[in-house]
N, CA, C and O of each residue as an XYZ file, in Angstrom:
580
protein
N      94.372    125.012    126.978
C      93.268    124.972    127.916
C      92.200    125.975    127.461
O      92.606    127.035    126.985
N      91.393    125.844    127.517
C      89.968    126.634    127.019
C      89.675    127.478    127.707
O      89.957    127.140    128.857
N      89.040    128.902    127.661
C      88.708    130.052    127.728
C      87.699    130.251    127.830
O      87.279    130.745    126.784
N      86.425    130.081    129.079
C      85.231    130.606    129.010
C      84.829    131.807    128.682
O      85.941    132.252    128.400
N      83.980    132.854    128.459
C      83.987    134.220    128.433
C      82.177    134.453    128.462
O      81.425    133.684    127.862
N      81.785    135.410    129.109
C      80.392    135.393    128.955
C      79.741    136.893    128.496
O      80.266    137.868    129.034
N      78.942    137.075    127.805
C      78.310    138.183    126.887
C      76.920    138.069    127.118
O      76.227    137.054    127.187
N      76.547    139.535    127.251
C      75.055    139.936    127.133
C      74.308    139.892    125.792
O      73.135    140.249    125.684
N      75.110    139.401    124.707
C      74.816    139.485    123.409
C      75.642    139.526    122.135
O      76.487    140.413    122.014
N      75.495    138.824    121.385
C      76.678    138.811    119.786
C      75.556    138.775    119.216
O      74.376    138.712    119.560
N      76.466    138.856    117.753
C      75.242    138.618    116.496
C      74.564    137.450    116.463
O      75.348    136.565    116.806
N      73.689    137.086    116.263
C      72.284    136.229    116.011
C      73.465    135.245    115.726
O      73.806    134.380    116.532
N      74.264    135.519    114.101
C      74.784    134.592    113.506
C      76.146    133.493    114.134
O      76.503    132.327    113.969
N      76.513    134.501    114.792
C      77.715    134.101    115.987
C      77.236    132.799    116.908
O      78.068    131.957    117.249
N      75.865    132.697    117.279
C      75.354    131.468    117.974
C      75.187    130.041    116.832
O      74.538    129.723    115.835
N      76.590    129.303    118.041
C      76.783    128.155    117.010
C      75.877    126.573    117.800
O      75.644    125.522    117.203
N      75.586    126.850    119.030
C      74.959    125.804    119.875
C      74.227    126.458    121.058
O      74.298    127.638    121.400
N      73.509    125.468    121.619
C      72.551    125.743    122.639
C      72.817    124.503    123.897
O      72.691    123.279    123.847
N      73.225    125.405    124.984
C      73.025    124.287    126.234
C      72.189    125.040    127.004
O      72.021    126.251    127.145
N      71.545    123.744    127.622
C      70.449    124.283    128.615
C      70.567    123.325    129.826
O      70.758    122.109    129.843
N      70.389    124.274    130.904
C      70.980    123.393    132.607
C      69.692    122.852    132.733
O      68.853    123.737    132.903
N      69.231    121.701    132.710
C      68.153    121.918    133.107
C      68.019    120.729    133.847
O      68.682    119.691    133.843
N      66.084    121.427    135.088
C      66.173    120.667    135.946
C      64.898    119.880    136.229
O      63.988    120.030    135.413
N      64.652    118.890    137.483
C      62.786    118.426    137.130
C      62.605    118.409    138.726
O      63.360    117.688    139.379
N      61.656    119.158    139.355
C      61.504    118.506    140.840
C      62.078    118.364    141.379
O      61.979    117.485    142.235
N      63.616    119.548    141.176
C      64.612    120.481    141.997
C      65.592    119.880    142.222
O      66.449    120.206    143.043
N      65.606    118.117    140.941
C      66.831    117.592    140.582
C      67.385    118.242    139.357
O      66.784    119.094    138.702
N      68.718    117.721    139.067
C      69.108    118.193    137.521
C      69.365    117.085    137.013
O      69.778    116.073    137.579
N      69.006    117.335    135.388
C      69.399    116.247    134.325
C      70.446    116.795    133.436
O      70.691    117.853    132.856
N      71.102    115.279    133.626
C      72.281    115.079    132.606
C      72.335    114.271    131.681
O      71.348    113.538    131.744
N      72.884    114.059    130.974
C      73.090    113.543    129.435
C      73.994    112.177    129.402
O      74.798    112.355    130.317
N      74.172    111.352    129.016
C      75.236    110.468    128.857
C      75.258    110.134    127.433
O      74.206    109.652    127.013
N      76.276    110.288    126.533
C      76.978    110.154    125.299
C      76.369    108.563    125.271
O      76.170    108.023    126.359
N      76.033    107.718    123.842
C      76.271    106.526    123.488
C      77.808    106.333    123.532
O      78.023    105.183    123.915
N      78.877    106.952    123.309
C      80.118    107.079    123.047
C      81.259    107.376    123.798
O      82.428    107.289    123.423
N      80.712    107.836    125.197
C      81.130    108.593    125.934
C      80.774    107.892    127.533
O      79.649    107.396    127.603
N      81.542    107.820    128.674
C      81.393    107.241    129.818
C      81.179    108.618    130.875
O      80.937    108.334    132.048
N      81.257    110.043    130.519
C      81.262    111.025    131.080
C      79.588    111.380    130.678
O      78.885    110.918    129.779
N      79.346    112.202    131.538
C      77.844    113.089    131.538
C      77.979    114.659    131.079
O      79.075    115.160    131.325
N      77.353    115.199    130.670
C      76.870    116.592    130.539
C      75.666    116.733    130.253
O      74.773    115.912    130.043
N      75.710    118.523    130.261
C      74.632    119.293    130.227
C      73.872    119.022    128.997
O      74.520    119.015    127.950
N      72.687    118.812    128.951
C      71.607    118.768    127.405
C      72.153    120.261    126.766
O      72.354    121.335    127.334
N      72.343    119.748    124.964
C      72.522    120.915    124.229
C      73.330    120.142    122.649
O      73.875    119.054    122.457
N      73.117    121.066    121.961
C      74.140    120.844    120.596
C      73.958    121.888    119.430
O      73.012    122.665    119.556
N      74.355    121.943    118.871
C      74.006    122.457    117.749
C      73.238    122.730    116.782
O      72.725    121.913    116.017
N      73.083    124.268    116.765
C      72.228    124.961    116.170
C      71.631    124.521    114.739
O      72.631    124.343    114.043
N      70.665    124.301    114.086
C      70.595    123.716    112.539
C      70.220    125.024    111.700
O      69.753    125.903    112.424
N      70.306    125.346    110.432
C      70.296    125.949    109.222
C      68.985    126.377    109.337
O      68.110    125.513    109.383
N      68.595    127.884    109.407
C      67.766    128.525    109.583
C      66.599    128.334    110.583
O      65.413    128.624    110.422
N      67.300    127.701    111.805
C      67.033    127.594    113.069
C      67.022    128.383    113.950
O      68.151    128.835    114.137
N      65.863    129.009    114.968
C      66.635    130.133    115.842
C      67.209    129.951    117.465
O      66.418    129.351    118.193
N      68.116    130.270    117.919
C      68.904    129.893    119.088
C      67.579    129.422    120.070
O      67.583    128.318    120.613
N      66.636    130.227    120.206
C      65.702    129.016    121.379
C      65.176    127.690    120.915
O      65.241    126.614    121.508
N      64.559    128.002    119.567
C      63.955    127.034    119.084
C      65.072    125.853    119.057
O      64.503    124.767    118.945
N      66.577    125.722    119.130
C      67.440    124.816    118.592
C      67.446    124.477    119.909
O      67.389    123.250    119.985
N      67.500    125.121    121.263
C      67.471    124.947    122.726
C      66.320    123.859    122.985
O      66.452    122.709    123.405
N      64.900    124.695    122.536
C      63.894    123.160    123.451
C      64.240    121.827    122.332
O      64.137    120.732    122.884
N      64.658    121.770    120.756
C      64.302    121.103    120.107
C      65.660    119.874    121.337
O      65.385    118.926    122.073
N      67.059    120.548    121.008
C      67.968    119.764    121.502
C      67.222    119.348    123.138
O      67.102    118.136    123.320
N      66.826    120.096    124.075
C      66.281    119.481    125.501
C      65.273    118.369    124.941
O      65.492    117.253    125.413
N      64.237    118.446    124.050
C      63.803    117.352    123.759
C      64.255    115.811    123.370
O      63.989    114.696    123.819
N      65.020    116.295    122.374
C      65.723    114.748    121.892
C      66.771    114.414    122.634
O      67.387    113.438    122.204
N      67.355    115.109    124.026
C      68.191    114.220    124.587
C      67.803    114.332    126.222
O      68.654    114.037    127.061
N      66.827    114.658    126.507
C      66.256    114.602    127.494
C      64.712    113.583    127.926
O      64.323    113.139    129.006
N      64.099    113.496    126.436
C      63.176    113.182    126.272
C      62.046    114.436    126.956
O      60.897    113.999    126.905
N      62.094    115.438    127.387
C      61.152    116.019    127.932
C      60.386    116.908    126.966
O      60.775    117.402    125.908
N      58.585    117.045    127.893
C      57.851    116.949    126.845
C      56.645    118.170    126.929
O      55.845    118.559    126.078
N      56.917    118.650    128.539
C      56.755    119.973    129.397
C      57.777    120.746    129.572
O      58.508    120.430    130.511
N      58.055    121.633    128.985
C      59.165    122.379    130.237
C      58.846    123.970    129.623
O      58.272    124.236    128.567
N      59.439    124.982    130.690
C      59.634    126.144    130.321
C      61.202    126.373    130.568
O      61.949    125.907    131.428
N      61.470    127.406    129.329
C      63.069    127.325    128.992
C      63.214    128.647    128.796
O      62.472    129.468    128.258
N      64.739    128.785    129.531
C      64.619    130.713    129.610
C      66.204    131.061    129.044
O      66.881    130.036    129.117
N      66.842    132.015    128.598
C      67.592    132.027    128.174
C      68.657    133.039    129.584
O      68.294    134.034    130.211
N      70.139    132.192    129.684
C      70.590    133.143    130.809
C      71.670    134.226    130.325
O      71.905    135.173    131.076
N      72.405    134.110    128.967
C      73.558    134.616    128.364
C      74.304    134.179    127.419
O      74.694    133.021    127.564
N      74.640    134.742    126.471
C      75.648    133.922    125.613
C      77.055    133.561    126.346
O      77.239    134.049    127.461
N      77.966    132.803    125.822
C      78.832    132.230    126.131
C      80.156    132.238    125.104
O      79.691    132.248    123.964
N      81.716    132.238    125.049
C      82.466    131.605    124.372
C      83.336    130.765    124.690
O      83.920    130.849    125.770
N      83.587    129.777    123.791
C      85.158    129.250    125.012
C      86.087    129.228    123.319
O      85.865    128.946    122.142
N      87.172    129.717    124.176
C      88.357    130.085    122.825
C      89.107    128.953    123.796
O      89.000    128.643    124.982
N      90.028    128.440    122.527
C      90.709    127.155    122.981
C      90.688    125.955    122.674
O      89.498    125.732    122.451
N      91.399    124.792    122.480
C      90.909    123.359    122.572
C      89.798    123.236    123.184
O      89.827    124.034    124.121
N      88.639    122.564    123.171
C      88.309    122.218    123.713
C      87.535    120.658    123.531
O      86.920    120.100    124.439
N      87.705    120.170    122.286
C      86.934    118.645    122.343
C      85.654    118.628    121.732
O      84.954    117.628    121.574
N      85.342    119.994    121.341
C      84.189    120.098    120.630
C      84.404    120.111    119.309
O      85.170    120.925    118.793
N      83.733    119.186    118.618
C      83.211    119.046    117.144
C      82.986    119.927    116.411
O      81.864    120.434    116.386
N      84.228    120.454    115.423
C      84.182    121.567    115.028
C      85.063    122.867    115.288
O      85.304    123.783    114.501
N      85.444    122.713    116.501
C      86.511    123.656    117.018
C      87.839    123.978    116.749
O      88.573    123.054    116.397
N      88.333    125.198    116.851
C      89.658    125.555    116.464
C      90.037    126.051    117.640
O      89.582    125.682    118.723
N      90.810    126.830    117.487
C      91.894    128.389    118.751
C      91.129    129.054    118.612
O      90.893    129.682    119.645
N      90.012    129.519    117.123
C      89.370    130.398    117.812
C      88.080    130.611    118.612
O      87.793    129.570    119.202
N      86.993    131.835    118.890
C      86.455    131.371    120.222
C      85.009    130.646    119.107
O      84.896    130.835    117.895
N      84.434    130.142    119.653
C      83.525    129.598    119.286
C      81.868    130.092    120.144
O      81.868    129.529    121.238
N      80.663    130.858    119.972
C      79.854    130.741    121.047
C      78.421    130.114    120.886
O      78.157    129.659    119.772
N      77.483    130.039    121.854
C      76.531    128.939    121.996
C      75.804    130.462    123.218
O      76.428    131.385    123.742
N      74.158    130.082    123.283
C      73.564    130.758    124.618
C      73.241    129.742    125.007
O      72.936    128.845    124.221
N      73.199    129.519    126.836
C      73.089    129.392    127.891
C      71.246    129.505    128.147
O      70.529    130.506    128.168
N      70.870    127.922    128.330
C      69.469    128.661    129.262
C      69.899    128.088    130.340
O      71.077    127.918    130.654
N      68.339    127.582    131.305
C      68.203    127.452    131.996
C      66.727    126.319    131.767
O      66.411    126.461    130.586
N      65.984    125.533    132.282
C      64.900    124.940    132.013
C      64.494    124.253    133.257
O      65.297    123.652    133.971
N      62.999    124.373    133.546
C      62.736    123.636    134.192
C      61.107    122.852    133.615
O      60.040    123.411    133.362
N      61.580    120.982    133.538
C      60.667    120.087    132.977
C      60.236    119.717    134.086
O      60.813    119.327    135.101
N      58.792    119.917    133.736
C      57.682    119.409    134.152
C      57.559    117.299    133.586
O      57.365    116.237    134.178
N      57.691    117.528    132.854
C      57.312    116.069    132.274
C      58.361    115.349    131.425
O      59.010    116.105    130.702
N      58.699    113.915    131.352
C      59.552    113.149    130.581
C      58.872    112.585    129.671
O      57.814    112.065    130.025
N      59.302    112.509    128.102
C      58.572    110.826    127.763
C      59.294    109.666    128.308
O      58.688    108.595    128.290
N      60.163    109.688    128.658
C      61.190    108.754    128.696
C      61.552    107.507    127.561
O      61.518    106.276    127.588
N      61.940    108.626    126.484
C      61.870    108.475    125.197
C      62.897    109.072    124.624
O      62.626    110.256    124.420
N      64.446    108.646    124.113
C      65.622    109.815    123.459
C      65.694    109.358    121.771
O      65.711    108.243    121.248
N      65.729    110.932    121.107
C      65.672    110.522    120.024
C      66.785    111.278    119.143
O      66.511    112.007    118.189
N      68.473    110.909    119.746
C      69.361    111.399    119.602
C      70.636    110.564    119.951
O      70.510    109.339    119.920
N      71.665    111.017    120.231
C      72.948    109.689    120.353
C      73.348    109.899    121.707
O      74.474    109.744    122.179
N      72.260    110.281    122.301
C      72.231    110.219    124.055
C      71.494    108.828    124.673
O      70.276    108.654    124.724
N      72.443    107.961    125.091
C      72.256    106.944    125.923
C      71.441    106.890    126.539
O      70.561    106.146    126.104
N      71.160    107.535    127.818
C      70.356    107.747    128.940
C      70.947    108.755    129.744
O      72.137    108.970    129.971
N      69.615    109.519    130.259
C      69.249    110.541    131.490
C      69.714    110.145    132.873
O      69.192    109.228    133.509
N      70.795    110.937    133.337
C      70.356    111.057    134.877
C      69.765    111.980    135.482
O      70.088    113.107    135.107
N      68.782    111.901    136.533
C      68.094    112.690    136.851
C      68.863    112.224    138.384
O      69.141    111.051    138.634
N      69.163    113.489    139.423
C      70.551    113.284    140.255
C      69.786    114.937    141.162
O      69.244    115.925    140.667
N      70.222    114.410    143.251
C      70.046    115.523    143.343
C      71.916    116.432    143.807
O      71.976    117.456    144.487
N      72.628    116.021    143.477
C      73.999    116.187    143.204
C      74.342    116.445    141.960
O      73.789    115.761    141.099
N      75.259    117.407    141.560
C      76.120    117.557    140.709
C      77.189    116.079    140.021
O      77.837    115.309    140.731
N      77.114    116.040    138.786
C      78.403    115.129    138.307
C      79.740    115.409    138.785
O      80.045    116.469    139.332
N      80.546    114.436    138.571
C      81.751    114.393    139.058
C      82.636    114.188    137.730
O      83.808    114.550    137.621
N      81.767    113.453    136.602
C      82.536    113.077    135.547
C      82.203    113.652    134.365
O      81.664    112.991    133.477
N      82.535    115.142    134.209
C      81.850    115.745    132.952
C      82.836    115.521    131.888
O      84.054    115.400    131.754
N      81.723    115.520    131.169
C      82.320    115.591    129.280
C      83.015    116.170    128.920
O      83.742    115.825    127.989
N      83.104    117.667    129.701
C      83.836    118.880    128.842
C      84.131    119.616    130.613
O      83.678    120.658    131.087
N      84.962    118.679    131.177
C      84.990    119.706    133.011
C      85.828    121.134    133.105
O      85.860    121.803    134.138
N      86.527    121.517    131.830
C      86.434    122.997    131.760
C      85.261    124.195    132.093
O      85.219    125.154    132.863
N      84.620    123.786    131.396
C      83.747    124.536    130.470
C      82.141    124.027    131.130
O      81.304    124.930    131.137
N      81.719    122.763    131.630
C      80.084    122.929    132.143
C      80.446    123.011    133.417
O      79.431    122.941    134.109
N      81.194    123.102    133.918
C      80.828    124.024    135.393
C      80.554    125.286    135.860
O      79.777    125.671    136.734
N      81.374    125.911    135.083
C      81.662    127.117    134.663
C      80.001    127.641    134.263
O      79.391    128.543    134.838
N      79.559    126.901    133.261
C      77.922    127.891    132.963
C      77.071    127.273    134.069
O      75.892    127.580    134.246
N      77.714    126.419    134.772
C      76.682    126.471    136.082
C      76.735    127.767    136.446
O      75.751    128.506    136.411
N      78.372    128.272    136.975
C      78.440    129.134    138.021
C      77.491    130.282    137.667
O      76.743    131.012    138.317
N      77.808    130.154    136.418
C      77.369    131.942    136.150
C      75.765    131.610    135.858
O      75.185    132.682    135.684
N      75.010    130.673    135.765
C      73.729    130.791    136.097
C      73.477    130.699    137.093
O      72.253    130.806    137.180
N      74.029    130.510    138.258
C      74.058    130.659    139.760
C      74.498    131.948    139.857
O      73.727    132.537    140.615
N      75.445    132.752    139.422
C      75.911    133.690    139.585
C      75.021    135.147    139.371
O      75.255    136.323    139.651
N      73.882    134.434    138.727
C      72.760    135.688    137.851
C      71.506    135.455    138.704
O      70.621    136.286    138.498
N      71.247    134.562    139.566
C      70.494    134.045    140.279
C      69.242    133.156    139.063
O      68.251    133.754    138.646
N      69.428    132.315    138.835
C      68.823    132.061    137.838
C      68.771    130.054    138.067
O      68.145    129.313    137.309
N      69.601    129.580    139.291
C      69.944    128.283    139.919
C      69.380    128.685    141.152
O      69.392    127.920    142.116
């Protein structure tokens, strides 16, 4: 079972992905996999001389389609454990945490995300239900939701 853990900071190099909660007109958007029948949070992985925000709006863009937003960063993150992520071992793996709120959609995805829900409820059927509830809490927990 997987191991959340949350940090004020690691090395630059230690950030392996970017999720961002993000929301539009005080709904939240979620993600749906081409591959996948579950939803999550917009985010993925960091690219090769990329920096952790810049990999944040690029990923909110291509699987959100959004084309306004301001994006804030809330904490780094690890989860040690199985967890289903691409790439993962036992050991911990980490990613930072924003937060975003879009102003505007294209309604346009240019990634292996199906389609957007835009919802004023929480999912029931997450991708990874360890682990994205959990960086809800604690961006609720920082007051930052």
């Amino acid at each position: 079972m997987p191991e959340v853990h949350f940090y004020e900071q690691v090395p630059d190099e230690w950030l392996k992905f970017a999720v961002i909660i993000a929301r539009t007109e005080g709904k939240w958007i979620f993600c749906k996999h081409k591959d996948r029948d579950t939803y999550e949070i917009p985010g993925g992985h960091r690219e090769e001389g990329e920096s952790i925000g810049a990999a944040a709006a690029r990923e909110l863009r291509e699987e959100t389609g959004a084309i306004d937003f301001t994006i804030r960063p809330v904490c780094v993150y690890g989860v040690k454990g199985r967890t289903g992520v691409s790439g993962d071992s036992d050991g911990e793996a980490f990613g930072m945490l924003f937060t975003a709120e879009v102003k505007s959609l294209a309604g346009e995805l240019h990634s292996e995300i199906e389609t957007i829900l835009i919802t004023d409820t929480l999912v029931d059927r997450w991708t990874y239900p360890l682990i994205q509830p959990k960086l809800l809490e604690e961006a609720k927990r920082r007051g930052l939701l």
